[in-house]
C-alpha positions in Angstrom: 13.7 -62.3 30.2 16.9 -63.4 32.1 16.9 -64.3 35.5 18.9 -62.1 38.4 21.5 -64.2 39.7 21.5 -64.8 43.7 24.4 -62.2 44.1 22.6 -59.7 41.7 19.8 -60.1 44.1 21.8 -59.5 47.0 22.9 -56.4 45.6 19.7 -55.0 45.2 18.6 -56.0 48.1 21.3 -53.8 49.4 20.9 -50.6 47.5 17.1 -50.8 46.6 16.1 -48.8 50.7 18.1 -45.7 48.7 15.8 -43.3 47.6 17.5 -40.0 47.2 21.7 -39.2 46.9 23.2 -39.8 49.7 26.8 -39.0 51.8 29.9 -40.1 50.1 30.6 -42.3 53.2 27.1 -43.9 53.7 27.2 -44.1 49.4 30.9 -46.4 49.7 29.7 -48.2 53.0 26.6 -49.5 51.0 29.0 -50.9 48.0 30.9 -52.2 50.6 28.7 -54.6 51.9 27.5 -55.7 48.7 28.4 -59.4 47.8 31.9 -60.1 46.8 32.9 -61.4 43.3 35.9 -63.5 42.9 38.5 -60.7 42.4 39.1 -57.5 44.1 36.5 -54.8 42.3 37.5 -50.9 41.5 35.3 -48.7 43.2 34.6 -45.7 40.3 33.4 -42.4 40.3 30.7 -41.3 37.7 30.6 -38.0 37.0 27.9 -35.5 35.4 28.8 -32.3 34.4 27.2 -29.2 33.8 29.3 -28.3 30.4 29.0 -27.2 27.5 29.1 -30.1 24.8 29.7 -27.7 22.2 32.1 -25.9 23.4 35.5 -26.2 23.0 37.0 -24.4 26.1 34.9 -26.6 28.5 36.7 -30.1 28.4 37.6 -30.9 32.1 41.2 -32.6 32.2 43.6 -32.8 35.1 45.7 -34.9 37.1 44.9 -35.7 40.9 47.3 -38.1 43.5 45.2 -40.3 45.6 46.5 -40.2 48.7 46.0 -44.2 49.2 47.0 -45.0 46.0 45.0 -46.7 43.3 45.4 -50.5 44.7 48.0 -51.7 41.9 51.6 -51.3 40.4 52.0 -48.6 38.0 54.2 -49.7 35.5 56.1 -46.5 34.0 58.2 -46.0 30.7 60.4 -42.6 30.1 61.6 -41.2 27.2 64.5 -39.4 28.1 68.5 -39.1 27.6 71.4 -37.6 29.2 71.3 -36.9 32.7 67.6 -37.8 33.2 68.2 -41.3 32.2 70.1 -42.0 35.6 67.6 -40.0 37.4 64.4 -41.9 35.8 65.9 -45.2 36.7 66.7 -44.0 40.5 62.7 -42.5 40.8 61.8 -46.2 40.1 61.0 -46.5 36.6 60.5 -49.5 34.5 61.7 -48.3 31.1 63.7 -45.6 30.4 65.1 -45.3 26.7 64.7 -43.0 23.9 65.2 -43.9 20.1 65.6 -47.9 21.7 62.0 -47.7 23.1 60.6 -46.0 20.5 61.6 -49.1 17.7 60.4 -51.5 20.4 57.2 -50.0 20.8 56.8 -49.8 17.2 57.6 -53.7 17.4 54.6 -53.8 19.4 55.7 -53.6 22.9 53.2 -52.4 25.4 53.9 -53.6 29.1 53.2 -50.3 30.5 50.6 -48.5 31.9 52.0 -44.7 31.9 54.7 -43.0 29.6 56.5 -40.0 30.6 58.5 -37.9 28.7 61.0 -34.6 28.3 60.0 -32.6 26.4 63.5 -32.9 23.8 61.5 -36.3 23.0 58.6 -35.1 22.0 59.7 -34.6 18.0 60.9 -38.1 18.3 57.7 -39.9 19.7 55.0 -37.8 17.8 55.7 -41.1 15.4 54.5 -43.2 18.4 51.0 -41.0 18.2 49.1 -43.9 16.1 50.2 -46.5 18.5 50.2 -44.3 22.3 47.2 -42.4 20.9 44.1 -44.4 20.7 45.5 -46.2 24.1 45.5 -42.5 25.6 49.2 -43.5 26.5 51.1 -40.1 24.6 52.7 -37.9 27.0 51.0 -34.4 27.0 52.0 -31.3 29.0 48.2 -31.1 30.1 48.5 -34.7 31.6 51.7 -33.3 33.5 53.4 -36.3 32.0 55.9 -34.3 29.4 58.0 -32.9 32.4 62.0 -31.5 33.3 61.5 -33.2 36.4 61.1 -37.1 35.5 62.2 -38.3 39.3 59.2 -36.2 41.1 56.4 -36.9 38.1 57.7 -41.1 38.2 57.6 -40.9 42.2 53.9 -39.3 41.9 52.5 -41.9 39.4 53.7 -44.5 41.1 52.1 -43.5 44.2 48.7 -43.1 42.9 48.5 -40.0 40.5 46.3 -40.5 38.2 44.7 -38.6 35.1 41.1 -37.4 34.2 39.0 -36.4 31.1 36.1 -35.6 30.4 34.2 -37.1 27.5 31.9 -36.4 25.0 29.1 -37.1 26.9 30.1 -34.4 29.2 31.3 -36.8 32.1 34.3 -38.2 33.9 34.5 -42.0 35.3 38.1 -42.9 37.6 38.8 -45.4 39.1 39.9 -44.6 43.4 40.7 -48.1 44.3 39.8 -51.5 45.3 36.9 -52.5 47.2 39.7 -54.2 49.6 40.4 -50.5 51.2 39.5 -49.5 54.4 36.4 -47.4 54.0 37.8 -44.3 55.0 40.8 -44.3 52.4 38.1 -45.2 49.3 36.6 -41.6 51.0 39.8 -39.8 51.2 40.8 -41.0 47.5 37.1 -39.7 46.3 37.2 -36.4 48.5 40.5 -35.8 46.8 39.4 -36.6 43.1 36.2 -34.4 43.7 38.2 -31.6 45.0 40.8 -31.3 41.9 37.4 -31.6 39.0 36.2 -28.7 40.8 39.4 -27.3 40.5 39.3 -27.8 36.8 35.9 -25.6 36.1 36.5 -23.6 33.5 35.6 -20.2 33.7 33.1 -20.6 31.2 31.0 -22.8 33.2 28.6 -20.6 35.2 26.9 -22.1 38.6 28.3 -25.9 39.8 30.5 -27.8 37.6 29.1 -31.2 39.1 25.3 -31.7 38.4 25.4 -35.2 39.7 27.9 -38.0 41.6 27.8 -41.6 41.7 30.0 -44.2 43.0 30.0 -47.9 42.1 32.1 -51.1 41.3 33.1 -52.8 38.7 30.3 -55.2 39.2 27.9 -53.4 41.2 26.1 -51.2 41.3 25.6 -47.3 41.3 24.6 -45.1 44.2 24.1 -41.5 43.7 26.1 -39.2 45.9 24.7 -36.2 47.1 27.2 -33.1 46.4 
């Protein structure tokens, strides 16, 4: 049987007096005081939901912008041409291209971490879906990332939008910053994330979409949140 390591014991030293879910603020000032590690954790959100597995209209997927971002550049690639090239590159993004990108993607280049498109790419990059595919990097109109209006959809991911989906397990896990943040910004992020899944419900889902909440960090561990 392996041994707890001094700062695994810390941390359940910390979180073992919770008993029942507790208040999103009390849950992120707990992690909070857990020990540090030696780089700057994400604090997640772990979502239950009270789906349907079987179903096919009950997959939760949406896009939310944390108001404090997400605590790291966003690099951004567009596939665009004409006039939206000039307006991608003034929004602030890192690659803009269209047929260019696409052969040097397909040469293996993947310094991004977000692709937009509009939508006169698509045909062309649907023979980018075995390489942006399984990377959950292909532009979708769900994802709000196939878009007329590159220089607003660049401006939001690069201040903190960010995507989510549920899974086949029926639950959603996103990331709404670093441990670094001011406790009351990690809050707003969550409040904000919370609000736009239980915007999603389908109208399928009868009675609360949420059956249960916990927040954690990338090393820690997870505290339920009463919702």
């Amino acid at each position: 049987m392996s041994r707890l390591s001094k700062r695994m014991k810390e941390v359940n030293r910390v979180v073992e007096g919770i008993k029942n879910p507790i208040s999103l603020a009390e849950a992120i000032s707990y992690l909070s005081k857990a020990p540090k590690v030696k780089f700057d954790e994400t604090v997640e959100l772990h979502f239950n939901l009270n789906v349907d597995l079987k179903a096919s209209d009950q997959g939760i997927r949406g896009t939310v912008v944390l108001p404090h971002g997400i605590g790291k550049s966003v690099k951004v690639a567009v596939f665009c041409k004409g006039d939206a090239v000039a307006k991608a590159q003034s929004a602030g993004a890192d690659f803009v291209g269209s047929n260019d990108l696409i052969d040097k993607i397909n040469s293996g280049f993947m310094d991004f971490d977000v692709v937009v498109a509009t939508p006169d790419m698509m045909r062309d990059i649907s023979k980018l879906g075995k390489v942006l595919g399984p990377r959950g990097l292909m532009p979708t109109p769900k994802a709000g990332t196939v878009t007329t209006d590159v220089e607003r959809t660049i401006k939001e991911v690069k201040a903190g939008r960010v995507e989510f989906k549920s899974d086949k397990q029926g639950g959603i896990h996103l990331g709404i910053g670093k441990k670094s943040f001011a406790e009351n910004k990690l809050v707003e992020n969550a409040q904000q994330v919370i609000e736009a899944v239980n915007h999603a419900k389908p109208a399928t889902v009868k009675g609360n979409l949420i059956k249960s909440l916990s927040v954690a960090t990338t090393m820690g561990p997870g505290v339920k949140v009463a919702i």
